[in-house]
C-alpha positions, 0 to 999 in steps of 0.5 A: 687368080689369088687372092690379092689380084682383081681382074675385069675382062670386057665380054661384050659391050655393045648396044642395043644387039650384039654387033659381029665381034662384040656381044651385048654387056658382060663382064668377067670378074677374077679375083679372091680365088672365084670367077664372076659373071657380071651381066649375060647379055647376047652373045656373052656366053660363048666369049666367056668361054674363051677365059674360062668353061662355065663350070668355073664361075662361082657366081652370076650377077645382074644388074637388070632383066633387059635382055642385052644384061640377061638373055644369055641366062637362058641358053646357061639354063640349058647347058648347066642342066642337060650338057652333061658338064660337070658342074657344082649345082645350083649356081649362085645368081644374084638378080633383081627382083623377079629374076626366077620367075622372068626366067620360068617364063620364057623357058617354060614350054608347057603347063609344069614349070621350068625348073630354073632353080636346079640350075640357078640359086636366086638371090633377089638383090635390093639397095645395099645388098651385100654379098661374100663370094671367096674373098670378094665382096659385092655390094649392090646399090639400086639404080635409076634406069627409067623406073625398072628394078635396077643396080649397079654393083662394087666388087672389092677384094681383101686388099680393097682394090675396087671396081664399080659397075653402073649397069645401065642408069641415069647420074644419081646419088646412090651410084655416085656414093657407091663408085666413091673412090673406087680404083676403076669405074666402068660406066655406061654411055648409051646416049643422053636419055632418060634411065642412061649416062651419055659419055660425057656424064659418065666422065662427070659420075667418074669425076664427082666420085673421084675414081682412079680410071674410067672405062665407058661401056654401052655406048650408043650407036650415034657415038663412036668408040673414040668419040666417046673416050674424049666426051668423058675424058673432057669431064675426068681427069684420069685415065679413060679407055673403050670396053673394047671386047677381049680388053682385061683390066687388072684393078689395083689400090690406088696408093 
């Protein structure tokens, strides 16, 4: 894509394993001439692959290291270092604190160490984490997600088109500051919980921050796709829609 355009597409959104046709949370992010992955949940690997082989991303984030954000790091591990792709090395990863040594532990089989940053270049995030890839920035803001290291992420381009990314976390301050304005909101809705948004506080966030779209994402399993929509569309008085997997959302500036 060039570098006026933003694009997200929807790899998977489902909660909290993946469902037949519809991988854990990931994301694809075009724009300002890179390709983003944005959480690497279960199952995402493969269906980025339909839009794009893995030595076209430019950079990896991740909101947090639960693993429907995460697991499918560890099968890019092994397809970055020994499937003989022809891929820039390391890839940029930025993660949250701990993120190397999390993956160190599950991919070591022995007493010598994996060597995960041959494949990845870490870079921890924390509150107000900024970050240039091509011509987007990503800014990162901590997040409350039941007391465990978590952000959400705003990614905007030259024209300052926005999209903000909640990863999984309660309503609070910093993600409402960080979504303000923003061109499209993709919030999570897993249920009325502590760390979660439901639909209908996702739709509040989207309001308060005075989004221009919403998208919920990670809808609990007691809560349908549609019911959903209509939980958040009751609270936001812009457009709403389901991060059905496959959908591609382009961002454009308001105004």
């Amino acid at each position: 894509m060039d570098d006026g355009s933003l694009r997200i597409t929807v790899l998977g959104s489902a909660t909290p394993f993946p469902r037949p046709g519809n991988p854990c949370s990931g994301h694809l992010v075009e724009g300002g001439g890179v390709r983003l992955w944005v959480d690497a949940g279960t199952g995402t690997l493969a269906e980025l692959q339909r839009y794009v082989t893995l030595g076209e991303v430019d950079a990896v984030w991740i909101s947090h290291l639960h693993a429907d954000h995460s697991a499918d790091l560890l099968t890019a591990y092994y397809a970055l270092l020994y499937a003989g792709l022809d891929v820039p090395l390391p890839v940029p990863l930025f993660g949250p604190p701990g993120t190397a040594d999390r993956l160190a532990a599950f991919l070591t089989n022995g007493p010598e160490r994996s060597p995960v940053e041959k494949a990845f270049s870490v870079e921890e995030l924390y509150d107000g984490h900024l970050a240039r890839v091509g011509g987007l920035t990503l800014r990162s803001r901590a997040v409350e997600h039941g007391g465990m290291p978590a952000f959400a992420l705003r990614v905007e381009n030259a024209s300052r088109a926005s999209l903000v990314y909640s990863g999984d976390c309660e309503p609070c301050p910093s993600l409402r500051e960080l979504a303000a304005d923003c061109d499209l909101f993709l919030c999570e809705a897993d249920g009325r919980a502590s760390g979660h948004h439901s639909a209908a506080q996702a739709g509040r966030s989207a309001a308060e921050a005075r989004a221009g779209r919403l998208v919920v994402t990670h809808v609990g399993p007691g809560t349908s796709p549609a019911e959903a929509v209509a939980q958040a569309a009751a609270e936001f008085p812009g457009p709403v829609a389901h991060a059905d997997p496959g959908l591609r959302f382009d961002v454009v500036r308001a105004g």
